[in-house]
C-alpha positions in Angstrom: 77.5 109.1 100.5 78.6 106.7 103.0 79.9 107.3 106.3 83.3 106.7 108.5 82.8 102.9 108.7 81.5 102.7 104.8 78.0 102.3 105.2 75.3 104.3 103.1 73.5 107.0 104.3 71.1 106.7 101.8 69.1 103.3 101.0 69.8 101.8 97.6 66.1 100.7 96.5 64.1 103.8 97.6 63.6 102.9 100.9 63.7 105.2 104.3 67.0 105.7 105.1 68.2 104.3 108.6 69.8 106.8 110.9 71.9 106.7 113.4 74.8 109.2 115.1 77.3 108.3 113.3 75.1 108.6 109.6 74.3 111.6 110.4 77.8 113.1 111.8 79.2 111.7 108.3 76.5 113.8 106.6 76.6 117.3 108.5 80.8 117.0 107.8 80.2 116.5 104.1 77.4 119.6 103.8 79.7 121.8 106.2 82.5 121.1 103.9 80.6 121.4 100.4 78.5 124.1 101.6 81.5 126.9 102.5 79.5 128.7 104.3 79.4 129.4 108.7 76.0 128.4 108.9 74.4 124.7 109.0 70.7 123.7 108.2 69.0 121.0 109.9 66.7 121.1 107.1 69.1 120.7 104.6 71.0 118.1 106.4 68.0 116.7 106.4 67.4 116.2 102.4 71.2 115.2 102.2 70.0 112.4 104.4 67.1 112.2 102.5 64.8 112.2 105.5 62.3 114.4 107.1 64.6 116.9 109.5 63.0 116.3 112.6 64.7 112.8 112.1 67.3 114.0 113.5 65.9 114.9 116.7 65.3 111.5 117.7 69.5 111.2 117.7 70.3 114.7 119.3 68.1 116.7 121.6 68.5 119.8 119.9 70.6 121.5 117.3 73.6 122.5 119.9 73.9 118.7 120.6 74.2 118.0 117.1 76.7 120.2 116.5 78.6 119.3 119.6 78.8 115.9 117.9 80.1 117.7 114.5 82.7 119.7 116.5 84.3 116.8 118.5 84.6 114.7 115.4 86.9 117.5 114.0 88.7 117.1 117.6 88.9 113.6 116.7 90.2 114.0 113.2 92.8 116.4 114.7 94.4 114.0 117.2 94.2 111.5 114.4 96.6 113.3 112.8 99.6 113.4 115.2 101.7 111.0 114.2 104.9 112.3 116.0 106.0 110.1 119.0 105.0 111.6 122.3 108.8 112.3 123.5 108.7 114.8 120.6 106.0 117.1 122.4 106.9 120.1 119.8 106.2 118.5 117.0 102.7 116.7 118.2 101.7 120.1 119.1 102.0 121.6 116.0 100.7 119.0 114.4 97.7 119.0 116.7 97.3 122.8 115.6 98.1 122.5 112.3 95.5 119.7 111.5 92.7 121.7 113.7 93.0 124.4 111.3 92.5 122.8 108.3 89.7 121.3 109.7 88.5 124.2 110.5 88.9 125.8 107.2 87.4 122.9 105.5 84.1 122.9 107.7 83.3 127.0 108.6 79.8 126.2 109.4 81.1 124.2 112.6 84.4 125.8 113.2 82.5 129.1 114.3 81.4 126.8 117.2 84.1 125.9 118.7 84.6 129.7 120.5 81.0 129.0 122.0 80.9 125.3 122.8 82.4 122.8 124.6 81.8 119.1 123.0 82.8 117.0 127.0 83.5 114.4 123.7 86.2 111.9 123.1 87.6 114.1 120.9 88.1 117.0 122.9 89.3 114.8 126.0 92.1 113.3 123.9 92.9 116.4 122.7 93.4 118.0 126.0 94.9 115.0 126.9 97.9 115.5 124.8 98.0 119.2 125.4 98.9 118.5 129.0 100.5 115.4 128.0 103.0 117.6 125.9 103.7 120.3 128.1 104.6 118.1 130.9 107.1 116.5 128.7 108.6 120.0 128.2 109.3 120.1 132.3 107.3 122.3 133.2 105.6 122.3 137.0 101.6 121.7 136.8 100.5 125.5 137.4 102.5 125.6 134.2 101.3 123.0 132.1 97.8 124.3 133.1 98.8 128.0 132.0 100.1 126.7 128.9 97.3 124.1 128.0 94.7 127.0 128.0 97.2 129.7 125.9 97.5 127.3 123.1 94.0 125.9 123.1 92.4 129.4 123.5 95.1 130.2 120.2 93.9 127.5 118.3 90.2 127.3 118.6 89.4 131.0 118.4 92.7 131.7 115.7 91.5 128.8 113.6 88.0 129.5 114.3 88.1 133.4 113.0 90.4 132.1 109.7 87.7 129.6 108.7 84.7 132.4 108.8 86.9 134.5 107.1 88.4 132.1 104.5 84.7 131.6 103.6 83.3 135.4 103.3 85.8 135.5 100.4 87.3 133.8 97.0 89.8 131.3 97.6 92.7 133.0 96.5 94.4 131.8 93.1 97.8 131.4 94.2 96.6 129.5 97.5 98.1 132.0 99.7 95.1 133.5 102.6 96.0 137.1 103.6 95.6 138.2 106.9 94.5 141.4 106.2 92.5 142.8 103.6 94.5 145.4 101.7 95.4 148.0 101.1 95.3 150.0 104.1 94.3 153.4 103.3 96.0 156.0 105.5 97.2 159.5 105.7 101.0 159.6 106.3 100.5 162.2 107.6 98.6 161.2 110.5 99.6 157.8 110.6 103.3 157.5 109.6 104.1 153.8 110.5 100.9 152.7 108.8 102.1 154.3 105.7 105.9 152.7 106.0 104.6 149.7 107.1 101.0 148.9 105.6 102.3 146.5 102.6 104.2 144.4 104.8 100.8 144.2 106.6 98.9 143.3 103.7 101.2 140.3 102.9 100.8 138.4 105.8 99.3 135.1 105.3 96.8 134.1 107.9 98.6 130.2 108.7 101.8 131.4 108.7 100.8 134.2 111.6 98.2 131.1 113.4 101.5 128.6 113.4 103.8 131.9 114.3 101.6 131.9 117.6 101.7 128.2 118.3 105.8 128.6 118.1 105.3 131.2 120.6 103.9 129.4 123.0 106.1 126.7 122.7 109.0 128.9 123.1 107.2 130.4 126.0 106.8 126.9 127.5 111.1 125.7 126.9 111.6 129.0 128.6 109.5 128.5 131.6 111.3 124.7 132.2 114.3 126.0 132.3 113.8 129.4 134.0 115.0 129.6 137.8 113.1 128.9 140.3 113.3 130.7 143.5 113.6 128.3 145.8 116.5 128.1 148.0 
């Protein structure tokens, strides 16, 4: 295994391996992503290192820290990712979005973090960054660019968030669509008509199309707002 900048994270002659941060970020995003599951071991991101666990305690005061440090790096990966040239605030949101998710879905075990922590890292800061970079390129007054910053980062942590834990309680589905909702609904007609009428349409919604559906919304939301009327004289 070797880590962002190519360096091993475990010795070549049977030495003790040398940690540092970045080692053991690398590591806990390759056992998050080979693991598929929402929960990470220290102790087995430990023996991936090859070290004792409480290793990594001399790097990060406690497991929250550590995946704080996981977390951001996703953030980081994210922004990495928007390649669309900032007058083009549309687009470098939804790239923003869509690349968060499939971090997300690729690393359960942190995603399910990111409704509960806040990382104060480089990645998240850039992130916001362009968030509030983006809407203010739509025109939209401050108290606006604020509202919308939090709509589409509350939509894409928690959305992406809830699709990576449940992408991973289930079989990756052969045709490489991911349903939204577990089917098929079983219902009385009689007692609940539109469910009925409408429950296989339910059933084949795809959980990215409906997270990006929300992003679009916001966006919307946010060329309606710049051009609304104000009602100043």
């Amino acid at each position: 295994m070797t880590t962002a900048t190519g360096r091993s994270a475990k010795p070549r002659d049977g030495g003790k391996v040398r940690l540092d941060r970045e080692t053991i970020v690398a590591a806990g995003l390759e056992l998050a992503a080979a693991s598929g599951t929402t929960a990470l071991s220290v102790r087995d991101l430990g023996a991936r290192l090859g070290t004792d666990p409480t290793a990594i305690y001399r790097h990060f005061r406690n497991k929250e820290q550590l995946m704080q440090a996981l977390l951001d790096e996703l953030n980081v990966q994210a922004v990495a990712a928007v390649t669309a040239e900032p007058a083009d605030w549309r687009a470098r949101l939804r790239q923003l979005a869509s690349a968060t998710l499939s971090g997300f879905t690729a690393h359960p075990a942190i995603a399910v973090e990111a409704v509960v922590l806040t990382t104060h890292g480089p990645g998240e800061l850039d992130a916001v960054e362009l968030m509030l970079d983006a809407f203010s390129r739509a025109g939209l007054s401050d108290d606006d660019v604020v509202h919308h910053y939090a709509l589409l980062a509350g939509h894409t942590l928690s959305t992406a968030a809830g699709i990576a834990r449940s992408r991973s309680a289930r079989p990756a589905p052969v045709d490489g669509t991911s349903p939204w909702f577990d089917g098929p609904i079983l219902a009385d007609p009689r007692t609940h008509p539109r469910i009925a009428a409408l429950g296989v349409q339910i059933t084949e919604l795809d959980d990215r199309d409906l997270f990006m559906l929300g992003v679009e919304s916001i966006i919307q939301s946010a060329e309606r707002t710049a051009t609304a009327p104000t009602d100043r004289p």
